[in-house]
N, C-alpha and C positions, 0 to 999 in steps of 0.2 A: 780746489777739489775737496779740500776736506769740510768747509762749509758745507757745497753740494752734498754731500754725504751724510751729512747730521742733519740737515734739511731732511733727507730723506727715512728718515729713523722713526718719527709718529707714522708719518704714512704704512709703514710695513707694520708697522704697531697696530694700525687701525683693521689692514687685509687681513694678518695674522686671528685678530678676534672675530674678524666677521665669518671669516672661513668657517672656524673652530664653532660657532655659533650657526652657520646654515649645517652646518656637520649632526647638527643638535636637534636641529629643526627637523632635517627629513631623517634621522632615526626616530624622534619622535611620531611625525606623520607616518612613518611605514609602520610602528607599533600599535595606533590609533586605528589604521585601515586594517590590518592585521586582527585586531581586534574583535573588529564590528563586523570582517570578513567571519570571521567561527561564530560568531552570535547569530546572524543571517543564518549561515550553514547548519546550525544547530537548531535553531528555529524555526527552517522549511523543516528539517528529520520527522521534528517532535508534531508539528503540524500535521503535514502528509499520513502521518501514523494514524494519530489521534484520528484523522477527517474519514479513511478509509476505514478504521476501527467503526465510527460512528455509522458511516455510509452501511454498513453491512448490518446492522444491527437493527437501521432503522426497516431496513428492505425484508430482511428474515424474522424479525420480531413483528414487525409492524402492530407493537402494541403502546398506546400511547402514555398507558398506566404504567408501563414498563420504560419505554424510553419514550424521551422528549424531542421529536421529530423540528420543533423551532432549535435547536441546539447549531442544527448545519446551517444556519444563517452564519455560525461564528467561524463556518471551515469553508463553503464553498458560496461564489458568489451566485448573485440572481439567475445568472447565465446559463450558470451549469446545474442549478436546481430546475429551474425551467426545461431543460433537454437532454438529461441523463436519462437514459431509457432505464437504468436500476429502480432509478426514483420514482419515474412516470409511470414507469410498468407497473403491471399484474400478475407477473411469472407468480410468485408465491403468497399472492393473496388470498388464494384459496388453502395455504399449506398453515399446519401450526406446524414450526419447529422447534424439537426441545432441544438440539444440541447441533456445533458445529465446531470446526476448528478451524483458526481463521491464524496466516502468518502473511503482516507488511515487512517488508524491507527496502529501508529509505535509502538511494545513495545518491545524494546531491553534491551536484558539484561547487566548487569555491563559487561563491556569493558576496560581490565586491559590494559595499555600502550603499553605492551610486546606482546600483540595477534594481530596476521595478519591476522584472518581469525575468522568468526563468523558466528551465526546462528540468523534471527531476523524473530519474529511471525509478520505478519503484514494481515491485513486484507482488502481485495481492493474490494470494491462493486463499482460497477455500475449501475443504474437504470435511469430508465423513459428517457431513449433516442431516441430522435427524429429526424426524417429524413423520407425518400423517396427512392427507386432503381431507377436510371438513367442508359437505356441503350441506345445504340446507332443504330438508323434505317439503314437500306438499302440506304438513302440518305445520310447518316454521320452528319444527326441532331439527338438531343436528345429526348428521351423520357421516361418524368416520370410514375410512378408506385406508388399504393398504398401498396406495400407490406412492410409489416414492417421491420425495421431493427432487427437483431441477438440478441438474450440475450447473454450481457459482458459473459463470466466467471468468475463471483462472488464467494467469497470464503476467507478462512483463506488457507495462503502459510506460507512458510519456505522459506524467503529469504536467500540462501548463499552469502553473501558478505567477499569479499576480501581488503586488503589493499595494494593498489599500489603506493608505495613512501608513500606519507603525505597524498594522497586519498584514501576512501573507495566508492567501486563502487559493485556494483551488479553482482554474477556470475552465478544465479541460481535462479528459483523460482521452487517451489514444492508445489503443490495443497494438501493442509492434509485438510482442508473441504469442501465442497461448500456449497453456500447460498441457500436459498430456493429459485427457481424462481418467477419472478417478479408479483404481483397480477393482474392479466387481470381484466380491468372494463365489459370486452361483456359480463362474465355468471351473473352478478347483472344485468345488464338490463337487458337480456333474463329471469330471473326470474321476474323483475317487471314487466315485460310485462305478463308473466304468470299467477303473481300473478291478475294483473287488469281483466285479461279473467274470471279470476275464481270469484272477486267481481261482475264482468258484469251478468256473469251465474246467480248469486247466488240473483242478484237483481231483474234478468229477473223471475226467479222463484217463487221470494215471491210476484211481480206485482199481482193485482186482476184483469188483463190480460191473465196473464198466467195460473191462476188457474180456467179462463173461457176455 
């Protein structure tokens, strides 16, 4: 028996380190995946931003001196440039805009190493943009207009993003909410004004003028 027993003493020696060593290995492997899980994740954010940032810029500037329209080759693929009615369209081709305010918010979920393809909620408002319609006369000089420019399509989407090579680019937007539209100042002043007709009345009434 005691032979048996010392026979058996490398062997537990061997389990012992090999344990202690796969113990090593998949702490290791879960910090590696871990990892490259937040880079991914970080990486759609900063994209998505950036792509929607561009995306709006190129549709309401649409100046080429201004911005560089080959730029979204680097955020959205063939697909989505080809069939984005933002891009294809004409909504504000006729508008120059000098100002807007524009808020993305990325919230992408864990992004394991291994996935090529993702779904990320993000939400793209646009408001208070400014500008003018410029059309062109009969002479081929310009002429402005007071007509306002378009409300953006504000809203919570579903961005489909893809992984091409070491890049994640945009393949798809899908509208799951829209934002409420934008608050008009004209019916508060049409109501102040109302309301001051109605203190004007109401002062002309109690005058000991008007009760002669």
């Amino acid at each position: 028996m005691v032979a048996k027993e010392g026979g058996n003493k490398p062997a537990r020696g061997i389990l012992y380190v090999l344990s202690r060593l796969a113990i090593v290995v998949v702490v290791v492997a879960l910090v590696i995946v871990a990892f490259y899980a937040a880079m991914n994740t970080m990486n759609i954010r900063m994209v998505a931003k950036d792509a929607l940032s561009l995306r709006a810029e190129v549709v309401l500037v649409h100046d080429e001196e201004k911005v560089d329209s080959s730029q979204l080759q680097g955020f959205f693929t063939e697909h989505f440039l080809a069939v984005d009615p933002a891009l294809t369209g004409t909504t504000y081709s006729n508008f120059q805009i000098t100002n807007y305010y524009q808020r993305a918010d990325i919230n992408p979920p864990i992004v394991w190493p291994w996935q090529t393809e993702v779904t990320v909620p993000a939400d793209d408002i646009i408001t208070e943009i400014a500008g003018h319609k410029v059309t062109v006369d009969e002479s081929g000089g310009t002429v402005q207009s007071d007509e306002k420019p378009p409300e953006w399509m504000s809203g919570t989407y579903e961005l489909s993003m893809v992984k091409v090579g070491d890049v994640w680019m945009i393949d798809g937007m899908k509208l799951v909410k829209a934002a409420p539209p934008e608050a008009s100042e004209t019916p508060a002043a049409e109501e102040s004004a109302g309301a001051g007709e109605t203190a004007a009345q109401s002062d002309a009434a109690g005058s000991p003028e008007a009760e002669e």
